[in-house]
N, C-alpha and C positions, 0 to 999 in steps of 0.2 A: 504493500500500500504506500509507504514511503519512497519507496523508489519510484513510483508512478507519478507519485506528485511532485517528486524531484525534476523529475524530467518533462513534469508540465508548467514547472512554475514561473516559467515567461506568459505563457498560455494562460495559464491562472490568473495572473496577474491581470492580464488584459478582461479578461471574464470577468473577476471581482468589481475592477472598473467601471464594467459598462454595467452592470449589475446594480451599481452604488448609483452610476450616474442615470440610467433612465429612469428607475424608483425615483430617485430623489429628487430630480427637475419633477416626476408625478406629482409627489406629496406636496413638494413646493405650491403648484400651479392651483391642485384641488384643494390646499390650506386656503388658499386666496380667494377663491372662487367659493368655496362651499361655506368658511365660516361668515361673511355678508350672506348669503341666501338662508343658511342656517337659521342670524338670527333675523334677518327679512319675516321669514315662517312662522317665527316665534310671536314678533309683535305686531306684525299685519292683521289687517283685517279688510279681507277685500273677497268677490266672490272667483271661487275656482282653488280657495285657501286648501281646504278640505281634498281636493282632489288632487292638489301637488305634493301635496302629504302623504297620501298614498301613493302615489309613484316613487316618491321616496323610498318610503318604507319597504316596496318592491324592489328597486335599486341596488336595496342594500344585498339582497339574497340574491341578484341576479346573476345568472351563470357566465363564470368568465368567455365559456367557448361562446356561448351565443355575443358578447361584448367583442370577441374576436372576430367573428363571421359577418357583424355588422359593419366594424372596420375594414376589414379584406375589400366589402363587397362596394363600401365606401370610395377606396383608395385603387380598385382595380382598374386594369384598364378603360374597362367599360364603366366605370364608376363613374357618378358626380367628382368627385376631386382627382381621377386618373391620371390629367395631364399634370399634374404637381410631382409624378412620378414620386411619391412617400414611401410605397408598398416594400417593406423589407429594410426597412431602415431604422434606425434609432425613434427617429419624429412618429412612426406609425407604431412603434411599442410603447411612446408616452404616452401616443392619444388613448390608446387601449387601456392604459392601466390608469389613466385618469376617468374617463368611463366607469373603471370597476369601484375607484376610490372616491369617486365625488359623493353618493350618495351617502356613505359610510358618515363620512365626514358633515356633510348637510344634516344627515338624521341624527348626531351623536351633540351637535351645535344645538341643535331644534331641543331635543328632551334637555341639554343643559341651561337654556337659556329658560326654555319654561317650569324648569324645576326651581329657579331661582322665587324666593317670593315675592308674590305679587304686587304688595305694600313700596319695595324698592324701588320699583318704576316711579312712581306716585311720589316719593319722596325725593328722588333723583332730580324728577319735573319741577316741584314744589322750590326747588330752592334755585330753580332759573338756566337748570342746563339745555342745551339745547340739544336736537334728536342726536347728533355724531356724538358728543360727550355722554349722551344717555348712555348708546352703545358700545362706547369707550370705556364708561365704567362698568354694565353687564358684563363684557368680555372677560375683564379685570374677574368681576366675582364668578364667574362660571370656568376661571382659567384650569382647571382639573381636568371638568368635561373637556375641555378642549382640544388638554394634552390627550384624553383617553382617544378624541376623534384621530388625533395621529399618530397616536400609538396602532389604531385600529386601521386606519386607510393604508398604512406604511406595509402592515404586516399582511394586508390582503393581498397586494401588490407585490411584496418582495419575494414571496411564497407562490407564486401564478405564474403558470406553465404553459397553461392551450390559448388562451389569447395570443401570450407573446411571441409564443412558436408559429401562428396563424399569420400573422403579419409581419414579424422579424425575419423567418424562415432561418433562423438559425445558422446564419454564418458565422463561421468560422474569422472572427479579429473585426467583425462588423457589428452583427447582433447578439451572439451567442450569449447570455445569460447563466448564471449559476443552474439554476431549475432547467433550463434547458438542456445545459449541459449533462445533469444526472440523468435524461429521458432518452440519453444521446448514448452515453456509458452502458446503461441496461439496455439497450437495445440490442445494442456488439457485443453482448453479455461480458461487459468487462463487471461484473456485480461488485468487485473492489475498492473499483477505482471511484464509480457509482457512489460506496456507502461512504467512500472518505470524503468526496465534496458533500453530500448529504451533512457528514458534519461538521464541515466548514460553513456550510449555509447556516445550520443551526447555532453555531457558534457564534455567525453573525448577526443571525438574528435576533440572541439574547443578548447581545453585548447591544445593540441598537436598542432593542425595548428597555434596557438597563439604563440608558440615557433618561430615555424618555421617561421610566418612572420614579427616577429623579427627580426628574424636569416637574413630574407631577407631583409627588410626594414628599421634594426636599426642604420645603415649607411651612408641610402641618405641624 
């Protein structure tokens, strides 16, 4: 097993990279985007509230391959976006995994924002803030949930295989991924070399969520 990884650890290198970097410009993009919608959802009241809610909520459960097959069929030749030529590249594995992670993220903002109690608004208002400081200070007190949404959109994402294989196509110093990688090893029944990036991924993934619940817990 060690010799294996010895002699892949240029290779690996390259893999962990683009692993850290497509996840991460994901979590980025969907941080941005989902926690404003998140708490949009939370203190709106407008009609159609109810229904974006539950699309959410479905979101959150949605099957990566089917987020893959929508992108593919998105980015194909014969696609709406075709001529942008995406298909198989870094840019068509973010879009993917931002899909898979927005709503995580939207839903996890949504329940934290409205868990917060309701009086706070009202008193927020009452002493002259205005609607961005309102949100600015929500944010502030719901910041656990928050970290929990990236903790949660991160690891949905970093762990996700059939999307990213769907549109990456798995090259080799292009798009190859960790999790690809492993589906790539067991195939060639290399099943060694397989369980050792298995737990290299795993390694990274608890050292990432280690951050994170830090991030989130280093305060109580």
């Amino acid at each position: 097993m060690l010799s294996q990884l010895l002699a892949l650890r240029g290779e690996l290198a390259g893999i962990l990279g683009m692993t850290l970097f497509v996840s991460g410009v994901a979590i980025v993009i969907s941080m941005l985007l989902g926690v404003p919608l998140g708490i949009g959802l939370a203190l709106g009241r407008f009609p159609g509230r109810r229904l974006l809610i539950t699309l959410v909520n479905t979101g959150m459960g949605l099957p990566p391959v089917v987020v893959g097959l929508f992108v593919f069929l998105l980015l194909a030749r014969s696609g709406p976006l075709g001529h942008l030529d995406l298909l198989y590249t870094p840019t068509a594995m973010i879009l993917a995994q931002i899909i898979i992670a927005l709503p995580l993220v939207v839903g996890v903002t949504l329940a934290g924002i409205q868990g917060l109690d309701p009086r706070l608004h009202l008193q927020i208002l009452s002493l002259g803030a205005s609607r961005l400081q309102l949100c600015l200070k929500l944010v502030a007190e719901a910041r656990l949930s928050l970290a929990a949404a990236l903790a949660a959109g991160f690891g949905s994402i970093l762990s996700e295989v059939g999307a990213v294989m769907m549109v990456g196509g798995n090259l080799l110093g292009e798009t190859r991924v960790m999790t690809t990688s492993i589906v790539l090893a067991t195939r060639q029944g290399q099943f060694t070399l397989a369980i050792a990036l298995s737990v290299i991924l795993l390694l990274l993934a608890v050292g990432i969520n280690a951050l994170f619940t830090r991030l989130q817990q280093g305060k109580r």
